[in-house]
mmCIF file of the N, C-alpha and C atoms, coordinates in Angstrom:
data_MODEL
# 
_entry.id   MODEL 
# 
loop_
_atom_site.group_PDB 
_atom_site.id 
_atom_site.type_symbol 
_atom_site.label_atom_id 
_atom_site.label_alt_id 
_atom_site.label_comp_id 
_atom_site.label_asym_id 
_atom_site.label_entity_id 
_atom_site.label_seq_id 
_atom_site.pdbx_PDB_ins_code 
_atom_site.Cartn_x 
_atom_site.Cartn_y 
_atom_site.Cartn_z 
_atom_site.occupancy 
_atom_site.B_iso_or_equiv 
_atom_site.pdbx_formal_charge 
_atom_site.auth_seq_id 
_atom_site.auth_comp_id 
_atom_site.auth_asym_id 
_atom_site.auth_atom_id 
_atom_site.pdbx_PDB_model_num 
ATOM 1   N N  . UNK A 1 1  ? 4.561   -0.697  17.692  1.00 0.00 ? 1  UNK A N  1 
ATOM 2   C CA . UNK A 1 1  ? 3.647   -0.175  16.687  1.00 0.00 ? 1  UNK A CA 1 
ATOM 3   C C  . UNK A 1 1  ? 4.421   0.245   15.430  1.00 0.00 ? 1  UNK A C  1 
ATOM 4   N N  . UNK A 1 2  ? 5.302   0.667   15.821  1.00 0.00 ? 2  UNK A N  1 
ATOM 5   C CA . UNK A 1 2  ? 6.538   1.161   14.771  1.00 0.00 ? 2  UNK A CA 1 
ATOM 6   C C  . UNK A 1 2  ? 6.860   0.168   13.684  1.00 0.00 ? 2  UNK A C  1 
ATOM 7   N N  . UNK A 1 3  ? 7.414   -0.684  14.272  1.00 0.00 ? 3  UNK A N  1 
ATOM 8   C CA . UNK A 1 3  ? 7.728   -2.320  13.451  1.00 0.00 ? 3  UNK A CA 1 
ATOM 9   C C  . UNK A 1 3  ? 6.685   -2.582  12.694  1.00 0.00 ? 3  UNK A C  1 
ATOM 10  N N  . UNK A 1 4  ? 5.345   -2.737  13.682  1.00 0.00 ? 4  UNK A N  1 
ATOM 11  C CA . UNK A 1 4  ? 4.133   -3.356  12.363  1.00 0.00 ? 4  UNK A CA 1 
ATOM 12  C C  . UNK A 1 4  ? 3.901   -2.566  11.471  1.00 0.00 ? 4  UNK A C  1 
ATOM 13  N N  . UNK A 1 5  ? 4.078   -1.257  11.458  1.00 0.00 ? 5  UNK A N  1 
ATOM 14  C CA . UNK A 1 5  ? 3.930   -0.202  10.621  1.00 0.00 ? 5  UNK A CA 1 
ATOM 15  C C  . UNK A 1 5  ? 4.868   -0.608  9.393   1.00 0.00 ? 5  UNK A C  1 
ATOM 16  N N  . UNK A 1 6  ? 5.994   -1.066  9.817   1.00 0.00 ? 6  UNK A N  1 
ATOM 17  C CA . UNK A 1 6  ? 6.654   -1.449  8.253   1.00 0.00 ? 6  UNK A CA 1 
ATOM 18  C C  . UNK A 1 6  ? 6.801   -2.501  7.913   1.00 0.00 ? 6  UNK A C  1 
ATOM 19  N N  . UNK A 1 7  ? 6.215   -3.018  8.703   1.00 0.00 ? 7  UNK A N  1 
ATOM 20  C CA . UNK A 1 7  ? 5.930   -4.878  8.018   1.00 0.00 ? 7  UNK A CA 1 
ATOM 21  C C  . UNK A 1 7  ? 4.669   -4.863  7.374   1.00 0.00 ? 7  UNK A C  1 
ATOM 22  N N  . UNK A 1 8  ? 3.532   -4.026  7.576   1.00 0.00 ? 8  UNK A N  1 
ATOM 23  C CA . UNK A 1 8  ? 2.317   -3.591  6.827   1.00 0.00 ? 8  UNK A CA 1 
ATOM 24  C C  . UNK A 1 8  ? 3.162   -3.155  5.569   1.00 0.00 ? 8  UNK A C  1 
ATOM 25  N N  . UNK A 1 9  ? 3.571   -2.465  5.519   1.00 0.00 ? 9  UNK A N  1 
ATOM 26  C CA . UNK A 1 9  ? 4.075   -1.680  4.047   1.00 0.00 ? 9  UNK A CA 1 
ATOM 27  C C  . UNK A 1 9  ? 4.904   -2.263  3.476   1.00 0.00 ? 9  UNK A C  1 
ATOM 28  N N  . UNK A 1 10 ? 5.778   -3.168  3.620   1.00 0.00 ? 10 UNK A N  1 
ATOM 29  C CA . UNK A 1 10 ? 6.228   -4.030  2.860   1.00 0.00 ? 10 UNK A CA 1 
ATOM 30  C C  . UNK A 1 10 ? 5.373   -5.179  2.614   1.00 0.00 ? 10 UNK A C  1 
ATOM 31  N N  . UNK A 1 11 ? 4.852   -5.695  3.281   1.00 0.00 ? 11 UNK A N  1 
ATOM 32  C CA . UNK A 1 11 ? 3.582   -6.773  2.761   1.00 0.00 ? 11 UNK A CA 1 
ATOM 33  C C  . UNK A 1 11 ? 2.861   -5.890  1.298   1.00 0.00 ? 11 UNK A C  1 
ATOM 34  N N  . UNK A 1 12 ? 2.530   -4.045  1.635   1.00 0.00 ? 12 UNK A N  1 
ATOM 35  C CA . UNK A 1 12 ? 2.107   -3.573  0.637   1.00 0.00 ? 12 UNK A CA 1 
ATOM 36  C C  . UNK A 1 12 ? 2.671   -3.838  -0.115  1.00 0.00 ? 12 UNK A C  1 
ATOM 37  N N  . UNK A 1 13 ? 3.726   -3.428  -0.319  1.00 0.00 ? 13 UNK A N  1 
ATOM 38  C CA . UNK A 1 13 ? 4.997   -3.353  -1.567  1.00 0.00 ? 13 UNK A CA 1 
ATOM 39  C C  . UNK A 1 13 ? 4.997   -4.855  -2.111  1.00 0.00 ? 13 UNK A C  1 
ATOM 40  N N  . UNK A 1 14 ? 4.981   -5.621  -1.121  1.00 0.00 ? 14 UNK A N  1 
ATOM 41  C CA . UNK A 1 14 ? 5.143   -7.319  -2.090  1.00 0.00 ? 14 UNK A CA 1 
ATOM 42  C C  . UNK A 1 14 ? 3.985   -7.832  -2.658  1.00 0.00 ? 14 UNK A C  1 
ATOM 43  N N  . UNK A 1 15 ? 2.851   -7.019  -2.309  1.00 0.00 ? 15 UNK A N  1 
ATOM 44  C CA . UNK A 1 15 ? 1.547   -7.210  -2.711  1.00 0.00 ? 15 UNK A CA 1 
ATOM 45  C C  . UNK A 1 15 ? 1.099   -6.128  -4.433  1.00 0.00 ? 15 UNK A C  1 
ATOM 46  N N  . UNK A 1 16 ? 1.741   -5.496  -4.260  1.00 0.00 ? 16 UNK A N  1 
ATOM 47  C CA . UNK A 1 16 ? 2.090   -4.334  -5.440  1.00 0.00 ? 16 UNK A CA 1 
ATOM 48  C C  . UNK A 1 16 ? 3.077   -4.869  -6.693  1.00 0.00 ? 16 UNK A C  1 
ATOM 49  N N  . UNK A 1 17 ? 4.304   -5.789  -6.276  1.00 0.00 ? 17 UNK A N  1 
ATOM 50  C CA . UNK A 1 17 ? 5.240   -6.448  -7.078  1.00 0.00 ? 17 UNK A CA 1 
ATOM 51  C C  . UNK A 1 17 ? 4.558   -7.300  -7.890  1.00 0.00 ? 17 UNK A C  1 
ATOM 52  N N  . UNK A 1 18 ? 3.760   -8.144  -6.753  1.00 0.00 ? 18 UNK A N  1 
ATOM 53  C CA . UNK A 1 18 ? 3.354   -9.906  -7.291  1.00 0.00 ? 18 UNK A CA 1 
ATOM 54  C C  . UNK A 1 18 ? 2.344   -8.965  -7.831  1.00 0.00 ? 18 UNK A C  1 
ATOM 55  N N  . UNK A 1 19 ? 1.148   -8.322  -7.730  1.00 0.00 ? 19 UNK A N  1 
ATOM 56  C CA . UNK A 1 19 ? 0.087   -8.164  -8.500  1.00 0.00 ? 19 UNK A CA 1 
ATOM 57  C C  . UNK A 1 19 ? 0.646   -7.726  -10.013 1.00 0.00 ? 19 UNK A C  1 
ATOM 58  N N  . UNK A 1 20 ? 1.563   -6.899  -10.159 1.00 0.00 ? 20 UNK A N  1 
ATOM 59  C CA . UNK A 1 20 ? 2.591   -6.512  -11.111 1.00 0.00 ? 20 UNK A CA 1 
ATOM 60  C C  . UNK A 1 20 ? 2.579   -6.892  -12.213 1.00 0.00 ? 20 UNK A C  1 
ATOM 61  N N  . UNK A 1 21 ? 3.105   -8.454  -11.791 1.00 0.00 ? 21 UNK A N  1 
ATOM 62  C CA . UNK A 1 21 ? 3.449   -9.220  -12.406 1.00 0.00 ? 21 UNK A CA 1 
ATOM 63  C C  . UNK A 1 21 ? 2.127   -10.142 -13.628 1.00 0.00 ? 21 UNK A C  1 
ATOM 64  N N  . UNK A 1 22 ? 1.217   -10.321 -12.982 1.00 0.00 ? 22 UNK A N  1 
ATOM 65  C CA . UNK A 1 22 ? -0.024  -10.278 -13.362 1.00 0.00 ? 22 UNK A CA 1 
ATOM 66  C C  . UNK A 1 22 ? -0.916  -9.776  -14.605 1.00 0.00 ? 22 UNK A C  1 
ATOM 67  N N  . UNK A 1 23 ? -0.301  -8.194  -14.717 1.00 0.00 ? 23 UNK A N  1 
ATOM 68  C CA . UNK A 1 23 ? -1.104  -7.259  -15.589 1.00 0.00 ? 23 UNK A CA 1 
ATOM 69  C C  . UNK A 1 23 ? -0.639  -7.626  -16.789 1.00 0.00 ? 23 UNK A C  1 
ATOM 70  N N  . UNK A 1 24 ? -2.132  -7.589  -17.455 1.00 0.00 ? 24 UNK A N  1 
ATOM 71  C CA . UNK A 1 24 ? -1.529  -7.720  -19.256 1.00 0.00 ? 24 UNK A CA 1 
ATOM 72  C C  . UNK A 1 24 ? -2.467  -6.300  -19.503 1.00 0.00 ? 24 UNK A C  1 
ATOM 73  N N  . UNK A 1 25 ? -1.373  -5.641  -20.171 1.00 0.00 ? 25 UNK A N  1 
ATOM 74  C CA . UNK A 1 25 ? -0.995  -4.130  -20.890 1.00 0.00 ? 25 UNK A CA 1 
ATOM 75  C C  . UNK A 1 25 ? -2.239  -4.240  -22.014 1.00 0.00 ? 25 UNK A C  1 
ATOM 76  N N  . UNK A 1 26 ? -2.616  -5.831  -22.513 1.00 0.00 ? 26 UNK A N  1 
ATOM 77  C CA . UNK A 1 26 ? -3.393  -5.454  -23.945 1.00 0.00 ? 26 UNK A CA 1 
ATOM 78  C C  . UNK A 1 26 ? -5.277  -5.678  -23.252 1.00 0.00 ? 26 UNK A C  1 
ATOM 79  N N  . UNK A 1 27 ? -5.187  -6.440  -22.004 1.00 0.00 ? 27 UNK A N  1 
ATOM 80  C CA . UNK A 1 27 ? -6.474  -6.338  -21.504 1.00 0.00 ? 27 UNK A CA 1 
ATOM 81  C C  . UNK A 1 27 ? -6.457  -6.143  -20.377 1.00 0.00 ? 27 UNK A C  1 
ATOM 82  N N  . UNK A 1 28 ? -6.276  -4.747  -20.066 1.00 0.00 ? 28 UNK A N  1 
ATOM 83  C CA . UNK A 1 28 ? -6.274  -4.321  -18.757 1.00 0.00 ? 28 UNK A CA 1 
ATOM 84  C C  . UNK A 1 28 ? -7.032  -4.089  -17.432 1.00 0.00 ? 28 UNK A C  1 
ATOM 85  N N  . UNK A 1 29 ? -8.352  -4.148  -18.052 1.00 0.00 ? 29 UNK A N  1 
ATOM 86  C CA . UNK A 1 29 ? -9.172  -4.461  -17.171 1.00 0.00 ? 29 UNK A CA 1 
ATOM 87  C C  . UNK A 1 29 ? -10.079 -5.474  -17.574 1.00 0.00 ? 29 UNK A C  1 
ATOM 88  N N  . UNK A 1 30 ? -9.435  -6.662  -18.245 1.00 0.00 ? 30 UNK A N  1 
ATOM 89  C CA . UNK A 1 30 ? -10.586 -7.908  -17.752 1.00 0.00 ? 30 UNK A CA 1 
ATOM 90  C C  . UNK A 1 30 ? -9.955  -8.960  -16.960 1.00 0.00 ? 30 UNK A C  1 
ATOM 91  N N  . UNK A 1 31 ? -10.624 -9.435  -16.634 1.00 0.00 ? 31 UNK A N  1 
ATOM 92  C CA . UNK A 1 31 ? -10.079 -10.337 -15.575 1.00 0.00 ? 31 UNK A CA 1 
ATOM 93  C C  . UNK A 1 31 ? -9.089  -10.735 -14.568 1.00 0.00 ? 31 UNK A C  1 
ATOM 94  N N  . UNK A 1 32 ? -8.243  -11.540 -14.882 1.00 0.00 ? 32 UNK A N  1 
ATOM 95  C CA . UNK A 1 32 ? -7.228  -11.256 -13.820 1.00 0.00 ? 32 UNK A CA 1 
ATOM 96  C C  . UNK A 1 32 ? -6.596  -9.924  -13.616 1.00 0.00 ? 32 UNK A C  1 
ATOM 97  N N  . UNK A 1 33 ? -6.178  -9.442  -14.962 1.00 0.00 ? 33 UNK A N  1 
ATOM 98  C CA . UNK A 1 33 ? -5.761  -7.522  -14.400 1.00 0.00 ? 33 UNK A CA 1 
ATOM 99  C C  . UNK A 1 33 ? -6.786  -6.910  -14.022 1.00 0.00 ? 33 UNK A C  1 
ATOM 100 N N  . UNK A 1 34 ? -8.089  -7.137  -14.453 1.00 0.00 ? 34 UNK A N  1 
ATOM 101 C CA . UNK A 1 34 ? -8.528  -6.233  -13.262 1.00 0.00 ? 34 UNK A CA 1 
ATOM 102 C C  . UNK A 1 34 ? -9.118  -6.084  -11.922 1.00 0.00 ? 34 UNK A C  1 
ATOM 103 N N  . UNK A 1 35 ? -8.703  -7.419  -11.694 1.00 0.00 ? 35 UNK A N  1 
ATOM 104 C CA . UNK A 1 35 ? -8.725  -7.577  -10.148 1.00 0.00 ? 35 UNK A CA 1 
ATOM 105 C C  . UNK A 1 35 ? -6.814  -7.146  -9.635  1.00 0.00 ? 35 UNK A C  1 
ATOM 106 N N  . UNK A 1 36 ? -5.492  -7.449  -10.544 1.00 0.00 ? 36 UNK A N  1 
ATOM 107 C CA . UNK A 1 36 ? -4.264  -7.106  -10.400 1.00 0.00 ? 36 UNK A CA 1 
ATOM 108 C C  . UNK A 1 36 ? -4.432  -5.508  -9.862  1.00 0.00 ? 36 UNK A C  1 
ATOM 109 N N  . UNK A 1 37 ? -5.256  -4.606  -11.230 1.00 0.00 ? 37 UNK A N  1 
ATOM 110 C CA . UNK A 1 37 ? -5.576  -3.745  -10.734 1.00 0.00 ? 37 UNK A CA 1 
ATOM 111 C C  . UNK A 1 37 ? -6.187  -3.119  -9.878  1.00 0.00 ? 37 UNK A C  1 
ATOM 112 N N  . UNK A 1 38 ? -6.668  -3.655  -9.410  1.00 0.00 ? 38 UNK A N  1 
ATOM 113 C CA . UNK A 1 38 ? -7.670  -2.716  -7.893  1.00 0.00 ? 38 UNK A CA 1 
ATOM 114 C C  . UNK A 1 38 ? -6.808  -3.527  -6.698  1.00 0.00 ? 38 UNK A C  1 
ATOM 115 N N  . UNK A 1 39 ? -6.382  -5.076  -6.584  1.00 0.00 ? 39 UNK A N  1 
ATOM 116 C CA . UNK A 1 39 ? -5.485  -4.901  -5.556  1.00 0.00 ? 39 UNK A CA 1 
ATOM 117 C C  . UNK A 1 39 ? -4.144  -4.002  -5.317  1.00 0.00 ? 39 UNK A C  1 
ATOM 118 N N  . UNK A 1 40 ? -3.687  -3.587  -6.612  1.00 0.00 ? 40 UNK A N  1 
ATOM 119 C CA . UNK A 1 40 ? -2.557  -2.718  -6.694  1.00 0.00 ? 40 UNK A CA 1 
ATOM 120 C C  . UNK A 1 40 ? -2.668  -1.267  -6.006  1.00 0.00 ? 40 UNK A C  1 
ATOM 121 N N  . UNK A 1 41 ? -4.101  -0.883  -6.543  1.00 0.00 ? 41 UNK A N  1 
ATOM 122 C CA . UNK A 1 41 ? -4.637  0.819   -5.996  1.00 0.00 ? 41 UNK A CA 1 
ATOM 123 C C  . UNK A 1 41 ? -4.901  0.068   -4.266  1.00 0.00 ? 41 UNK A C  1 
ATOM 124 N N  . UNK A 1 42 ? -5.238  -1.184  -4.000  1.00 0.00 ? 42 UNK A N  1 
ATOM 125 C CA . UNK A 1 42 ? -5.818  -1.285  -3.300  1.00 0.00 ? 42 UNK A CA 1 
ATOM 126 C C  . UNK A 1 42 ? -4.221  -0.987  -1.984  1.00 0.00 ? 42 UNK A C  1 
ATOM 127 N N  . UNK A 1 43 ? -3.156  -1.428  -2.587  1.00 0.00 ? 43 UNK A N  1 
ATOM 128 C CA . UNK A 1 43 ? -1.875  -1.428  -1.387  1.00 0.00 ? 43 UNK A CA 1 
ATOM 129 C C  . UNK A 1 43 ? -1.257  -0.449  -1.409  1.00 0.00 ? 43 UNK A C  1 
ATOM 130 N N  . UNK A 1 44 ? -1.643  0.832   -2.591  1.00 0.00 ? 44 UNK A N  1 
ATOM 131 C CA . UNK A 1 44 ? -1.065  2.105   -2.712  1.00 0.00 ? 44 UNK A CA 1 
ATOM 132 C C  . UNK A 1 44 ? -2.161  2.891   -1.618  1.00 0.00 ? 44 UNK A C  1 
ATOM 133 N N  . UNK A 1 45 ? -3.078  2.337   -1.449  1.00 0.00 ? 45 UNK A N  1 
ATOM 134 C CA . UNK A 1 45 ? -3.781  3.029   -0.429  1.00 0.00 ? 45 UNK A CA 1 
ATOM 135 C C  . UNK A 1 45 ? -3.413  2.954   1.136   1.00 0.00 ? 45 UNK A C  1 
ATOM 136 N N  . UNK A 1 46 ? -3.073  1.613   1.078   1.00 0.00 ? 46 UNK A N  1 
ATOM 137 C CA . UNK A 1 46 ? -2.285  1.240   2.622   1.00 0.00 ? 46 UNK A CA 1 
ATOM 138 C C  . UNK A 1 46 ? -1.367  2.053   3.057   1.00 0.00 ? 46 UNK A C  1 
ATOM 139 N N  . UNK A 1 47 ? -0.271  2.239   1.870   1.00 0.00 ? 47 UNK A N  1 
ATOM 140 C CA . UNK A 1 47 ? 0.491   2.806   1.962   1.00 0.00 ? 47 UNK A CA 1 
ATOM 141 C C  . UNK A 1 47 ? 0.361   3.879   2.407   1.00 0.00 ? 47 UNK A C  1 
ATOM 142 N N  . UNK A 1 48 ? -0.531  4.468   1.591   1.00 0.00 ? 48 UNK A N  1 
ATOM 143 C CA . UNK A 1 48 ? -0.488  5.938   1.905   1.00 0.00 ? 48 UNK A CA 1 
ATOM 144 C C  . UNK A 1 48 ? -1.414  6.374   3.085   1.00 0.00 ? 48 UNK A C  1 
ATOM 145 N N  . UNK A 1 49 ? -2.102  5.520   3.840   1.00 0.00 ? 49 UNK A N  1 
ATOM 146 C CA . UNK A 1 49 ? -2.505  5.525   5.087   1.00 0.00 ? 49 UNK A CA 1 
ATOM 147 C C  . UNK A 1 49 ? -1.929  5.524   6.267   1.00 0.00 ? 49 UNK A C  1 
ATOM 148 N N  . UNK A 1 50 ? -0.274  4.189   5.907   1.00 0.00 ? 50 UNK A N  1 
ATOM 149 C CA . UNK A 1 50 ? -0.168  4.050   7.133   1.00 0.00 ? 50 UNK A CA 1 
ATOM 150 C C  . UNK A 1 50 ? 1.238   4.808   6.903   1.00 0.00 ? 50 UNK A C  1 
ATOM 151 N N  . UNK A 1 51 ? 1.378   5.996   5.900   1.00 0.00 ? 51 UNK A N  1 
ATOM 152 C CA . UNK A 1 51 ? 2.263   7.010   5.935   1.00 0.00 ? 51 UNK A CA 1 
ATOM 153 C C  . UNK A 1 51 ? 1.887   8.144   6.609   1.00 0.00 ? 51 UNK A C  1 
ATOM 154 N N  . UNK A 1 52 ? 0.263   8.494   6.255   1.00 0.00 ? 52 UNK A N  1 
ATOM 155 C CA . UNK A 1 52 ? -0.532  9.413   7.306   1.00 0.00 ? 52 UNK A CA 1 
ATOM 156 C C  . UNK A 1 52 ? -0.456  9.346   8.758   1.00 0.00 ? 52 UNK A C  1 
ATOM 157 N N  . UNK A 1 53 ? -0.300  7.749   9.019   1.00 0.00 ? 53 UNK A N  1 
ATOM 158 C CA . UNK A 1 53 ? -0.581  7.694   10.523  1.00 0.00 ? 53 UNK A CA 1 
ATOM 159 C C  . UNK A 1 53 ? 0.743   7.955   10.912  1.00 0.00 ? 53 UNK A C  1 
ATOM 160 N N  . UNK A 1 54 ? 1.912   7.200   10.733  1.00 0.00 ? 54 UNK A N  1 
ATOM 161 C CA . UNK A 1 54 ? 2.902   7.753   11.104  1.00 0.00 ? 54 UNK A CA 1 
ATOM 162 C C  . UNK A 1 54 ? 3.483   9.309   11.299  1.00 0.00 ? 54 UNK A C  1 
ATOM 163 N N  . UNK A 1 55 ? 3.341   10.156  9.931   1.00 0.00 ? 55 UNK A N  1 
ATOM 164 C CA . UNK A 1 55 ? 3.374   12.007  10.300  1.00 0.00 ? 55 UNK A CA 1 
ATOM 165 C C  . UNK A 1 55 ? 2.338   12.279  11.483  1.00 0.00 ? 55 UNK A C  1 
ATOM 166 N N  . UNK A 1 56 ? 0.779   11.900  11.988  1.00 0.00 ? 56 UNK A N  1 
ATOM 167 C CA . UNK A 1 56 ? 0.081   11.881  12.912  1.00 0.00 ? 56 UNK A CA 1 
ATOM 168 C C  . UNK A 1 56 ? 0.646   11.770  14.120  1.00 0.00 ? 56 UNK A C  1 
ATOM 169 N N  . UNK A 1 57 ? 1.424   10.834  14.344  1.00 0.00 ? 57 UNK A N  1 
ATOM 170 C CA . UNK A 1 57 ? 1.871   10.119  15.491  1.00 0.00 ? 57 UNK A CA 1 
ATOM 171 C C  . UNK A 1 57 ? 3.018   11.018  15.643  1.00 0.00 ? 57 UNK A C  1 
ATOM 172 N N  . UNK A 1 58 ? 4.036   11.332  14.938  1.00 0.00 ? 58 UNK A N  1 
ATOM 173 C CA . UNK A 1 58 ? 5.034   12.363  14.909  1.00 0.00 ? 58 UNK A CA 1 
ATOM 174 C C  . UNK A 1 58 ? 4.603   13.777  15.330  1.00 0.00 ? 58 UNK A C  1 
ATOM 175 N N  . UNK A 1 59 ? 3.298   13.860  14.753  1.00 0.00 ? 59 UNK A N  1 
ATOM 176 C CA . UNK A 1 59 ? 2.935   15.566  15.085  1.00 0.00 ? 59 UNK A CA 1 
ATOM 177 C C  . UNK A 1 59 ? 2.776   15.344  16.487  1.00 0.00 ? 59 UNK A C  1 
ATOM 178 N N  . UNK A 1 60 ? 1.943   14.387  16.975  1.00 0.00 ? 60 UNK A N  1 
ATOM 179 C CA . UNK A 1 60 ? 1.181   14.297  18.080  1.00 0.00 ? 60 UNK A CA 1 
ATOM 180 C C  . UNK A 1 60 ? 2.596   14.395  19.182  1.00 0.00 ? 60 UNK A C  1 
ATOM 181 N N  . UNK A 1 61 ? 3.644   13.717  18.938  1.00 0.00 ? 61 UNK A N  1 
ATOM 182 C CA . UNK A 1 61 ? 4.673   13.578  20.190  1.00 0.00 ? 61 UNK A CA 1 
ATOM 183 C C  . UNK A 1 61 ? 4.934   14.943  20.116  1.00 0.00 ? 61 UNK A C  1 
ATOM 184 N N  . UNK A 1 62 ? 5.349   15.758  18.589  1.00 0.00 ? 62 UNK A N  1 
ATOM 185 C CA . UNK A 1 62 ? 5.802   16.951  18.837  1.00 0.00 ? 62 UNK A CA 1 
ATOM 186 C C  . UNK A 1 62 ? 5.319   18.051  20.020  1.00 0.00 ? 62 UNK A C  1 
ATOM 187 N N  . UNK A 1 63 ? 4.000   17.757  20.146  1.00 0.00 ? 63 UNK A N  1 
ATOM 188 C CA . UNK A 1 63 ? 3.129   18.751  20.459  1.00 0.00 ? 63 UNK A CA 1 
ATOM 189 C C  . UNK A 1 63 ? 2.814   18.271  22.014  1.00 0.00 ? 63 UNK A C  1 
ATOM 190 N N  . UNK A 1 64 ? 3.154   17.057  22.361  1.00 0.00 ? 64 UNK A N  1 
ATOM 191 C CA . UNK A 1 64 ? 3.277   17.138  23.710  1.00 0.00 ? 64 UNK A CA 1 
ATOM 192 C C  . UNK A 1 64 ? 4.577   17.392  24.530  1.00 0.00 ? 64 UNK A C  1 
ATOM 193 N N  . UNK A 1 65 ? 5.438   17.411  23.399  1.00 0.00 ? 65 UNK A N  1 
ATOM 194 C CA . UNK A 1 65 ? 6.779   17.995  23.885  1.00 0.00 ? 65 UNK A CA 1 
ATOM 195 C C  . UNK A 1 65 ? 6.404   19.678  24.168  1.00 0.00 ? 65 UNK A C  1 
# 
């Protein structure tokens, strides 16, 4: 579970790079950026989910120790 946990988050991260790459600064939300943009919020969310689950999973062993 551990492993997929950071193969999820780097898929985020390469999904965050390449969308990146994408954005134009002068029309930021039409078209292709703003779909760049919402997949971008969309892998900062992963992230920060499957950072939650991990401290979860950490508390949880603590506490059956």
């Amino acid at each position: 579970m551990k492993i997929f946990q950071y193969i999820l988050i780097a898929l985020a991260a390469g999904l965050i790079i390449f969308n990146a790459t994408k954005l134009d600064f002068e029309h930021l939300f039409e078209e292709d950026s703003g779909t760049a943009v919402i997949c971008i919020l969309a892998a900062v969310c992963v992230i920060l989910l499957l950072l939650i689950l991990r401290v979860s999973h950490r508390i949880a062993e603590k506490k059956k120790q």
